[in-house]
N, C-alpha and C positions, 0 to 999 in steps of 0.2 A: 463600829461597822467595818471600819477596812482590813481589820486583821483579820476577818474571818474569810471563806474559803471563797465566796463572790468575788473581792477581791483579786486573790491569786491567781483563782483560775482565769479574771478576765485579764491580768496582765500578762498572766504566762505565753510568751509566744505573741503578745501583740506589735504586731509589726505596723500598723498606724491606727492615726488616733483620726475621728471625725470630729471637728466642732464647726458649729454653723456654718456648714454647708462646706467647708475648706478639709482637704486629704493631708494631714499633717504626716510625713517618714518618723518611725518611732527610733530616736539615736541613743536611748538610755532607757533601761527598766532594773527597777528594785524588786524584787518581789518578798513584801513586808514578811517581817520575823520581830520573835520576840526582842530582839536587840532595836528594830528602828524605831527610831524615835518620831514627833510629830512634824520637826523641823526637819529630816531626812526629806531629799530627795530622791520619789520613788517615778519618775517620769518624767521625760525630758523629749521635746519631738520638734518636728523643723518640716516648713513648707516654704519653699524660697528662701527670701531673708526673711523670714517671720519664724521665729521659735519662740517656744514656750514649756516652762516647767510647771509642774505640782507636786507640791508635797503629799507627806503621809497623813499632816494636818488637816489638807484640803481635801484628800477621801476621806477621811472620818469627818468632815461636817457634808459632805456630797450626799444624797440620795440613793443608794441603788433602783434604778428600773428592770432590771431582768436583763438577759443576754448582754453584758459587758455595756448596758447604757448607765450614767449618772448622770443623775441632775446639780451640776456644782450650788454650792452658797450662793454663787456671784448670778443662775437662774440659768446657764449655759447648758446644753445636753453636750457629754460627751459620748463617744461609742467607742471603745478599743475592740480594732477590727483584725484579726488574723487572716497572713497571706494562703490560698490552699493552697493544698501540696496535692500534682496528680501525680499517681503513680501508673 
């Protein structure tokens, strides 16, 4: 599931991440290729002192829902949400 284009698109540009109900700042993105592996760190985000990573492992057992939501293994929705841009 996460190599393909759902994935990249939802990472691309996501500047933070939702998990129940908290605004994590996005401090690290991968955007998976055929080099990363399952153990790669593709996500890394921070809300106060509370951060948290995911692997490339943990989107490929994830769910996708549509518009950059997944449902993790562990039953969690995440949302990777991008900042707009007005011009």
């Amino acid at each position: 599931m996460a190599r393909d284009s759902s994935l990249a698109l939802a990472l691309d540009g996501a500047d933070f991440v939702l998990v129940d109900g908290a605004v994590f700042a996005t401090e690290y993105l991968r955007l998976p290729d055929e080099d990363t592996r399952a153990d790669d760190v593709v996500l890394e985000a921070r809300h106060g002192d509370a951060e948290f990573s995911l692997t490339l492992g943990e989107f490929d057992a994830a769910e996708p829902l549509g518009d950059g939501v997944f449902r993790l293994k562990t039953g969690e929705l995440l949302r990777l949400l991008s900042q707009p841009t007005v011009h």
